[in-house]
N, C-alpha and C positions, 0 to 999 in steps of 0.2 A: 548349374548355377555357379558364378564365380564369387569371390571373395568381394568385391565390387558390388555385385549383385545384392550380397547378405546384408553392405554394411551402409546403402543406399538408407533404406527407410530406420533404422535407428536415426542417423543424422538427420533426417527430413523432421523427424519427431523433436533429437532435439532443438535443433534449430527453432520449430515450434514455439519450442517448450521455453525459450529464452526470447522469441518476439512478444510473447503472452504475458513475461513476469515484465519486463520493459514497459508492455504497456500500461501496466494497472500502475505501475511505479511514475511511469509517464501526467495520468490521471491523476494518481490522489497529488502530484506538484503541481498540474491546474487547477486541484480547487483551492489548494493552499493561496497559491498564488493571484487565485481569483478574490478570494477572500481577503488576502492582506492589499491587495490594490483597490477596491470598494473598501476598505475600512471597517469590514464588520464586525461589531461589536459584539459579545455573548458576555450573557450574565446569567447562573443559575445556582441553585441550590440542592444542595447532595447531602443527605442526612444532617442537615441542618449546619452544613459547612457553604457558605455564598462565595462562590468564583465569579469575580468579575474577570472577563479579559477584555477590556477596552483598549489597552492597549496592542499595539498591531503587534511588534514585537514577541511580549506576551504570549498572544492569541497565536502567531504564527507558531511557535516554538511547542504550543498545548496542541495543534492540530496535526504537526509531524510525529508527535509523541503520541497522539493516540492513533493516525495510523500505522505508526511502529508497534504498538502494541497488538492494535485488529491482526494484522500478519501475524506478527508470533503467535497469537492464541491460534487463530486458524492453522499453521504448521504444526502445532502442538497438540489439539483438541482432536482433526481431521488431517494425518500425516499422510493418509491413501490420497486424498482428492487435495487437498494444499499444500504437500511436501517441494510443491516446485517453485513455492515464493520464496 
């Protein structure tokens, strides 16, 4: 077995492993994007604090921020199975 040989399937993996984190990064910016081009509006209440994000702005910048945050917790929570986000 040559050196070539050994070092084939790590790089197959990671390669992988960096089309897979692109993709989900890919996603959570179409639905952002889907969401600030339809205009949708969210309004709710969290222990009796009322978030409007009506505006697009706004709402664009709340929806980046909490999938920045889904990632981190998942790297953090589950570092064996999400250490590659």
């Amino acid at each position: 077995m040559s050196i070539i040989d050994k070092a084939v399937e790590p790089i197959k993996q990671w390669i992988f492993g960096i089309a897979l984190k692109k993709s989900f990064v890919a996603l959570a910016k179409l639905i952002v994007s889907f969401a600030a081009a339809k205009g949708i509006a969210v309004s709710f209440a969290f222990n009796g604090i009322q978030f409007d994000l009506a505006d697009i702005g706004i709402m664009t910048a709340a929806l980046n921020s909490l999938f920045t945050m889904l990632r981190n917790w998942l790297k953090i929570k589950y570092p064996n199975k999400f250490g590659w986000l």
